[in-house]
C-alpha positions in Angstrom: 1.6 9.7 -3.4 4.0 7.5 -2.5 4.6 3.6 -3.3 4.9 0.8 -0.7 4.6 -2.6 -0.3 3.0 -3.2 2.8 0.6 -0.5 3.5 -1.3 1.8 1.4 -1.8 5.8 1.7 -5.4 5.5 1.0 -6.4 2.3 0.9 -7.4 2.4 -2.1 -6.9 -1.7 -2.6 -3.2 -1.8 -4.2 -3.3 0.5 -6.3 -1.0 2.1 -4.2 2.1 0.1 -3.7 6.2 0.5 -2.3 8.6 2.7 -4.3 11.7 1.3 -4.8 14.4 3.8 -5.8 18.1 2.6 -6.2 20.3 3.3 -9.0 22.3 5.9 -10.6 24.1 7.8 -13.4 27.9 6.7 -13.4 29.6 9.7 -12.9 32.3 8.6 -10.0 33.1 5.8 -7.9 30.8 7.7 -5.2 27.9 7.0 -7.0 26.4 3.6 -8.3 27.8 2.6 -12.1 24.7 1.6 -14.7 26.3 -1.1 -16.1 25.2 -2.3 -19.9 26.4 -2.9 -23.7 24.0 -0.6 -25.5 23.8 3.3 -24.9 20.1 3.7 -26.6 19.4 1.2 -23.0 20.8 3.4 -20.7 19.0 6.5 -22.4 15.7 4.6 -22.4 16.6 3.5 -18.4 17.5 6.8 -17.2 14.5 8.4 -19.0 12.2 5.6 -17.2 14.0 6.0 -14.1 13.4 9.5 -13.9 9.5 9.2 -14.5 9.3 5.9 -11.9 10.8 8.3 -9.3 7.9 10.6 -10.0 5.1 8.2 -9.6 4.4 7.8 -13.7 5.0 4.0 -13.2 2.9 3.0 -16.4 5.1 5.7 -18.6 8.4 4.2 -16.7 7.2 0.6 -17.7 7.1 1.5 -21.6 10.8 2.3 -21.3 12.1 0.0 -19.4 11.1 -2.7 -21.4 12.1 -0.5 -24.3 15.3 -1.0 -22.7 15.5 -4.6 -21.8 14.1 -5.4 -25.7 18.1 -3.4 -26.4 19.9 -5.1 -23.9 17.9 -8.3 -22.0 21.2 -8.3 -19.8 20.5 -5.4 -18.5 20.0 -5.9 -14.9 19.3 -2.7 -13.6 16.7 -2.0 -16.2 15.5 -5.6 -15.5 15.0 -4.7 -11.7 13.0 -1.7 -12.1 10.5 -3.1 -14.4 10.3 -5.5 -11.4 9.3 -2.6 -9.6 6.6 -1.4 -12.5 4.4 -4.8 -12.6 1.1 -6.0 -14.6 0.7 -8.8 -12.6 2.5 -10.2 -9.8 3.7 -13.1 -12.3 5.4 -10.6 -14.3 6.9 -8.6 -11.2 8.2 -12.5 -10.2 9.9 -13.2 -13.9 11.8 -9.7 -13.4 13.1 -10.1 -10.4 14.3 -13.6 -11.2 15.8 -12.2 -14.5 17.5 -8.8 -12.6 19.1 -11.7 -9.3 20.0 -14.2 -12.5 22.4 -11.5 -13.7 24.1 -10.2 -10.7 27.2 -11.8 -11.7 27.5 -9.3 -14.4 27.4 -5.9 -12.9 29.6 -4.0 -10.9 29.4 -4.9 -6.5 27.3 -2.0 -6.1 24.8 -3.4 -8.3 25.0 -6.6 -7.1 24.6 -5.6 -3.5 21.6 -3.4 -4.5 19.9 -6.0 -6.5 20.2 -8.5 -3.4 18.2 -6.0 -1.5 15.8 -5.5 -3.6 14.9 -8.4 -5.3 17.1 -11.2 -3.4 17.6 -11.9 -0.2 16.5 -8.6 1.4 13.3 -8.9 -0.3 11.1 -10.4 2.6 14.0 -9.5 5.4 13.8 -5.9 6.6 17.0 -6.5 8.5 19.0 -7.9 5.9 18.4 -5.6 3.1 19.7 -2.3 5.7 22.5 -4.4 5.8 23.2 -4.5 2.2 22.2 -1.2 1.6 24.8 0.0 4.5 27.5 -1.9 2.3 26.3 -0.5 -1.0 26.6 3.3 0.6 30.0 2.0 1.9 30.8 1.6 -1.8 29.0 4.3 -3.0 28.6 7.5 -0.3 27.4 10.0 -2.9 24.7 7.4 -4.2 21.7 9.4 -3.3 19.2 6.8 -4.1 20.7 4.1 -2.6 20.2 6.4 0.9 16.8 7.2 -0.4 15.7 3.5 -0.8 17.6 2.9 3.0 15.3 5.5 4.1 12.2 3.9 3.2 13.1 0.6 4.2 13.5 2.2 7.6 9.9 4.4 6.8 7.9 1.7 5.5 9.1 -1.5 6.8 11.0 -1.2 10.2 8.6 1.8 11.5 12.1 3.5 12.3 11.2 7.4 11.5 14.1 8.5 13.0 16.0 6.8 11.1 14.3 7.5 7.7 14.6 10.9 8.2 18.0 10.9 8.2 18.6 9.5 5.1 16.0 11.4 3.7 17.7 14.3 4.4 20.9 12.6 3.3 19.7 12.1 -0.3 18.9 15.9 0.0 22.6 17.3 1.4 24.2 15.1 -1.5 21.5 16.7 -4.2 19.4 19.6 -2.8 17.5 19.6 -6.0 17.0 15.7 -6.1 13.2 15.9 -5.6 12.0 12.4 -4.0 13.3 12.7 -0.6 11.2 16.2 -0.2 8.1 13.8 -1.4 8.8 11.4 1.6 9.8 13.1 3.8 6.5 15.1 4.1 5.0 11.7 4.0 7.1 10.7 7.3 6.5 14.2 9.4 2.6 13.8 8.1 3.4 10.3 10.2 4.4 12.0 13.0 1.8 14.6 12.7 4.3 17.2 12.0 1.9 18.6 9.7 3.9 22.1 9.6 7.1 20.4 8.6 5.5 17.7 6.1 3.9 21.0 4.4 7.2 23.3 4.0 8.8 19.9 2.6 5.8 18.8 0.0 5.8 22.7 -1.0 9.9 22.3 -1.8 8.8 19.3 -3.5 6.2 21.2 -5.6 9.1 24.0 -6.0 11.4 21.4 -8.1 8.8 19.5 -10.4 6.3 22.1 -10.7 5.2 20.0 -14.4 4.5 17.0 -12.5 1.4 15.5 -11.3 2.8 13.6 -8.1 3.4 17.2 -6.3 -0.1 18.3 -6.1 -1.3 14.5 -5.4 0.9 14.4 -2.1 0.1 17.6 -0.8 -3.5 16.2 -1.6 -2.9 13.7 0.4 -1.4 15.6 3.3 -4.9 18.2 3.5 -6.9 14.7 3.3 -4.9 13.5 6.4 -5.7 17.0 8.2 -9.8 16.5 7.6 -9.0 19.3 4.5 -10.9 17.5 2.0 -12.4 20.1 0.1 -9.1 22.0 -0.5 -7.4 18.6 -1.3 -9.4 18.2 -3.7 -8.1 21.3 -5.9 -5.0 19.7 -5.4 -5.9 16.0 -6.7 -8.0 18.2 -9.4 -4.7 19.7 -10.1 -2.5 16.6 -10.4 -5.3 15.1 -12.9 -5.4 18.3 -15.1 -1.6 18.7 -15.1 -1.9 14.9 -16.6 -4.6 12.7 -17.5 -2.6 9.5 -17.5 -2.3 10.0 -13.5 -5.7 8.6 -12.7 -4.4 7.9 -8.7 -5.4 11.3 -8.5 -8.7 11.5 -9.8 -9.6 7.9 -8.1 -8.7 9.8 -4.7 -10.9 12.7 -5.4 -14.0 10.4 -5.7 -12.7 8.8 -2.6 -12.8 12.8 -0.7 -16.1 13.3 -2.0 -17.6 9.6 -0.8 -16.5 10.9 2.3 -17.7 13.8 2.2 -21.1 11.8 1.5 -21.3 13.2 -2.1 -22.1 9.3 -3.4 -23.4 10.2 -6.6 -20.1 12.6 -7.4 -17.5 10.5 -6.0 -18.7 7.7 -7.8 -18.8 9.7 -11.0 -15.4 10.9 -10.6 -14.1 7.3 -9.9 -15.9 6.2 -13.4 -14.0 8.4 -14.9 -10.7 7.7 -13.8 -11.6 4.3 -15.1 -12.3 5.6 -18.1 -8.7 7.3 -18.6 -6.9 4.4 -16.8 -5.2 2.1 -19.4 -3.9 -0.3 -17.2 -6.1 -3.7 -16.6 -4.8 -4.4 -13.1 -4.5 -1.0 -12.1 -8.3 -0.7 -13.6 -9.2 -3.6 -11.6 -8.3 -2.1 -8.1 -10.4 1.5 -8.8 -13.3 -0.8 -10.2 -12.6 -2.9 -6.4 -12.5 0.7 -4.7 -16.0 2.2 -6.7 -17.8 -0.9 -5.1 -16.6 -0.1 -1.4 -18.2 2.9 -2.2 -21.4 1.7 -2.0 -20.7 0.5 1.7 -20.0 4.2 2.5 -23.8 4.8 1.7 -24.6 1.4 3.8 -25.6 -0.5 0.8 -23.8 -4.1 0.9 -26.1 -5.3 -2.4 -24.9 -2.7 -4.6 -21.3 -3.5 -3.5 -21.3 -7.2 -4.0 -23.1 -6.2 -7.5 -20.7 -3.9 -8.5 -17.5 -6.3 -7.4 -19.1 -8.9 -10.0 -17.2 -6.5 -12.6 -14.0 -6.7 -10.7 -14.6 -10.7 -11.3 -15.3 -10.3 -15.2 -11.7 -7.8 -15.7 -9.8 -10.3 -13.6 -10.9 -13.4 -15.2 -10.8 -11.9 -18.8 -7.2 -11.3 -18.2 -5.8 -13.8 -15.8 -5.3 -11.0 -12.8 -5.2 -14.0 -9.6 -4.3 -11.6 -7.5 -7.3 -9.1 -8.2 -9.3 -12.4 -8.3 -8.3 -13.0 -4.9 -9.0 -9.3 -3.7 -12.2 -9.5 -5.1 -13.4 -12.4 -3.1 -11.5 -11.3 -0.1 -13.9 -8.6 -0.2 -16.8 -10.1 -1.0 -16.4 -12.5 2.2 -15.6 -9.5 4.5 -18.7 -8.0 3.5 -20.8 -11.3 3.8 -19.1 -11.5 7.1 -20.2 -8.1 8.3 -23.9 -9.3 7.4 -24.1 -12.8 8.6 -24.3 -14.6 5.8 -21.9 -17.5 6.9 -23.0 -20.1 3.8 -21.9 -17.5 1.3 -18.3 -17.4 3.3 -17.6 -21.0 2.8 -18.4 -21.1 -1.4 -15.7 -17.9 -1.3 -13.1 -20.1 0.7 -13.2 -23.0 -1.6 -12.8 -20.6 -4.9 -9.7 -19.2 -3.1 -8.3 -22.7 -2.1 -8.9 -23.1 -6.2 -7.2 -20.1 -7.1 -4.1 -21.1 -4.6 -4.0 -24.8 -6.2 -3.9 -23.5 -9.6 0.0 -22.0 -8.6 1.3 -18.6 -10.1 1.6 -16.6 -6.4 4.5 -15.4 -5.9 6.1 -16.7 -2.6 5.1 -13.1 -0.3 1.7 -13.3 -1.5 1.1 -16.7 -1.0 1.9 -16.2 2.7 -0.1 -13.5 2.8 -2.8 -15.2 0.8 -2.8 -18.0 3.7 -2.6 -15.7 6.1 -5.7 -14.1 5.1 -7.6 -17.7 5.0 -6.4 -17.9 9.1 -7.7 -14.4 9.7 -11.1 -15.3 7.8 -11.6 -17.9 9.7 -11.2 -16.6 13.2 -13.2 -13.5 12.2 -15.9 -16.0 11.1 -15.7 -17.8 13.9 -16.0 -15.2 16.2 -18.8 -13.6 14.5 -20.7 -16.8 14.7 -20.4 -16.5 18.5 -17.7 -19.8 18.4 -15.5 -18.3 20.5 -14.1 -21.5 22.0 -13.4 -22.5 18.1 -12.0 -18.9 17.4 -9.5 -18.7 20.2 -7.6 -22.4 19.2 -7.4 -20.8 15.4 -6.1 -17.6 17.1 -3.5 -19.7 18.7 -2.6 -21.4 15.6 -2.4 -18.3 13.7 -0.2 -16.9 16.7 2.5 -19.6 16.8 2.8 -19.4 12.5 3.3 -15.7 13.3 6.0 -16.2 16.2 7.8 -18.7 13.7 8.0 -17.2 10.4 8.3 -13.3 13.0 7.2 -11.0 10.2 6.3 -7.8 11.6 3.2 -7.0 9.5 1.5 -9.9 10.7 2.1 -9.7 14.3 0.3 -6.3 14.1 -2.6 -8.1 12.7 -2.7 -11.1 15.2 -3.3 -8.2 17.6 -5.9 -6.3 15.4 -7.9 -9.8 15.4 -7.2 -10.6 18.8 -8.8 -7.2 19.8 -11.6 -7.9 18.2 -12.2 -11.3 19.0 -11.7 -10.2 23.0 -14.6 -7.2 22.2 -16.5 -10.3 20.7 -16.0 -12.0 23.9 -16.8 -8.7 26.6 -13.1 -9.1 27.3 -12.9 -5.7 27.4 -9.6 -4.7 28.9 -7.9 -7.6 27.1 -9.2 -6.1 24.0 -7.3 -2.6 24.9 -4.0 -4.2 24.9 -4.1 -6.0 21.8 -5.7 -3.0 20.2 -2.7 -1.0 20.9 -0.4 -2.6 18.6 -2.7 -3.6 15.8 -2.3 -1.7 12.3 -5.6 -1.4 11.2 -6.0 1.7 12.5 -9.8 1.9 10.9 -10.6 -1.3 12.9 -8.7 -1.0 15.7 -9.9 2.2 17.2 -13.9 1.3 16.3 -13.5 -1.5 18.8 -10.9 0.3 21.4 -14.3 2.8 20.9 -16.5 -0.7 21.4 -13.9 -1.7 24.3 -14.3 1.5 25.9 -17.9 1.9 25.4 -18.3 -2.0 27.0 -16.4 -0.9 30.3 -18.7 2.1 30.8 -15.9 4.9 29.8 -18.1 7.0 27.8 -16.2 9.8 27.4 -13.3 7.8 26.7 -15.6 5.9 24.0 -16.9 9.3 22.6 -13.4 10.3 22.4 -12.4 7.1 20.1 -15.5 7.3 18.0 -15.1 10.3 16.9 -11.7 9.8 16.4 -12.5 7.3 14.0 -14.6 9.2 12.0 -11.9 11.5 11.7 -9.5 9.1 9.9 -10.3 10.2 6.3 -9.1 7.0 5.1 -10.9 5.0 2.4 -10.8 1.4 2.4 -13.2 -1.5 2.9 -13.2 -1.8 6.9 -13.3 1.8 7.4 -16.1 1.7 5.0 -18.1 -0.6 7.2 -17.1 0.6 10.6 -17.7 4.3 9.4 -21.6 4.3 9.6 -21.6 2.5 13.0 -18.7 5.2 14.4 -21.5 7.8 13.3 -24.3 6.0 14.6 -22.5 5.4 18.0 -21.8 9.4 18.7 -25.5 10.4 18.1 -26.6 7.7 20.6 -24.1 8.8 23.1 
């Protein structure tokens, strides 16, 4: 598994999120200094460091605010438990508290914190620039190429580039274990499926106690159509520690696939079970009700997210709230029921009025309401109606240029154009969306419209060969299906 902030390795409705690693034992001027006034902090930090750079992000929590409770000033241990959120209030009140202190630490901290948490937060371009100066300072830093890497992995779509410093981290520390981790994750990327393997087994090689190994080599067999064998290895992770419930949540996720409903769904419960974590609780409850739209049952899905409603408004989780009816209204959407759309807009026009977003997922947040809207829109056959709030949404995307979102103006421009029978048009935009589970079922639709069977055949089948598991794949999956018997 890895963490990111923009994308997910399964889908699996943010649980998954961006790892972050920066920071380092002060043992030269090559290397970034971990500057505080009590020693018990650092212990505590370094100890929580160690288990947030192996994925145990609810054990690294306990710690760092072990360590913050001995030193509040602490800004390094204030900016990792930014990284290690309940809530995205509480990610918001770290960061403020780790960019508040920056003063106080050394220039490499300062620079790191600024990319992190500051002004490279939401700017891709700016934090490779601050990172660049912190390496300047600090050569030997291992994680400060590590985090450089995954900026250029994650965020600029540079794998190149990420590879490099990847392989960086590793020349300074051949035993450091992360970069092996993400680099399989990148060459999986590229389908380099041999390389991503010999790197995940090196990574398996240095933390053999760990859970994360056996999860991301899980994850690679999943990505290869393996999903019987990847499931010894999420089996593995789970056994090797209970507390990493990722793992047994992506099992159930195989086995929907594998259209074992009454299994996968079992396995998920349990991993609820063992999770202790509300929000993180909140996201597999979200991800056991897309099950139910594996097995083309939209009732027992809209039932089931009712529960994701009760957590996240028992303890104050907006942002789950919001998921929650994001997916309730995609799945209204998918069945024509436009009335039932419009009650869901209003509560999230409530939930945005009542403050408490954090700026990035406010944009998003609005974002979202555009791309409802079109999607309705088209759906309802309004196409004059969708193509003006396409053009809105495109000139917001052009102004405020964040990457992300320009790759889903073309995802919902694609669709909107199969909508239409603007088949060719559809193509193009379809080529640089990055929603890969819709965008090739309507290049399959495109294709299929223009009369290129084969070429349609080829894309449908390619879709049902994503092994992904989240909500539009969920609903696009059964039709992809569907499509290659009739053709």
């Amino acid at each position: 598994m890895v963490l990111r902030t923009l994308k997910s390795s399964l889908g699996l409705m943010g649980v998954l999120g961006f790892l972050l690693l920066a920071g380092c034992r002060a043992t030269s001027e090559t290397t970034l200094p971990v500057t505080t006034q009590s020693e018990p902090a650092r212990e505590m930090f370094l100890a929580g460091r160690e288990l947030y750079e192996n994925l145990r992000i609810g054990d690294a929590r306990e710690l760092f605010d072990l360590a913050i409770k001995k030193d509040p000033l602490f800004a390094q241990a204030q900016l990792y438990r930014s990284l290690t959120p309940r809530s995205a209030a509480d990610g918001q009140k770290h960061r403020r508290h780790a960019v508040s202190l920056a003063n106080k630490v050394s220039p490499g901290e300062k620079l790191m914190i600024a990319a992190m948490a500051g002004e490279g937060l939401g700017n891709s371009e700016r934090a490779v620039e601050l990172l660049k100066e912190l390496i300047g300072l600090h050569p030997q830093d291992k994680r400060a190429h590590l985090f450089l890497g995954q900026i250029y992995h994650f965020r600029i779509d540079d794998k190149k580039s990420a590879i490099k410093e990847y392989k960086r981290a590793i020349k300074i520390d051949k035993n450091y274990a992360p970069p092996y981790n993400l680099l399989g994750y990148v060459y999986a990327d590229l389908d380099k499926f041999r390389d991503a393997e010999k790197a995940l087994d090196n990574y398996i090689r240095l933390i053999p106690d760990e859970p994360n190994p056996y999860d991301s080599m899980a994850d690679l067999l999943t990505r290869q159509g393996r999903l019987e064998k990847a499931n010894e290895f999420f089996a593995k992770a789970f056994d090797v520690n209970s507390r990493f419930t990722v793992s047994q949540m992506k099992l159930g996720a195989n086995l929907i696939m594998l259209e074992k409903y009454d299994e996968g769904r079992a396995a998920m419960k349990l991993a609820i079970e063992y999770e202790r974590d509300n929000r993180t609780r909140g996201d597999y409850l979200a991800a056991l009700s897309v099950s139910h739209l594996y097995s083309r049952d939209a009732d027992a899905a809209l039932e089931s997210l009712l529960e994701v409603s009760s957590l996240a408004q028992e303890f104050n989780l907006d942002a789950l709230l919001h998921r929650q009816l994001r997916y309730a209204a995609t799945i209204y959407l998918s069945s024509g029921q436009f009335s039932a759309i419009a009650a869901i807009k209003d509560k999230i026009e409530d939930l945005i009025a009542q403050g408490g977003f954090e700026e990035n997922l406010l944009n998003r947040i609005h974002a979202g309401q555009a791309q409802m809207a079109i999607l309705e829109k088209a759906a309802r056959k309004e196409f004059e109606t969708a193509q003006s709030l396409l053009a809105d949404y495109k000139l917001k995307v052009d102004s405020e240029n964040p990457s992300y979102e320009l790759a889903n103006y073309h995802t919902i421009a694609g669709y909107l154009d199969v909508e239409m029978e603007n088949f060719e048009a559809a193509l193009e935009h379809l080529e640089h969306g990055d929603l890969k589970a819709l965008d090739l079922f309507n290049m399959a639709r495109a294709h299929e419209g223009l009369g290129h069977m084969a070429k349609a055949k080829e894309h449908y089948r390619k879709h049902t060969q994503l092994y992904t598991y989240n909500l539009w794949y969920a609903l696009t999956l059964p039709q992809s299906r569907e499509a290659l018997t009739r053709l």
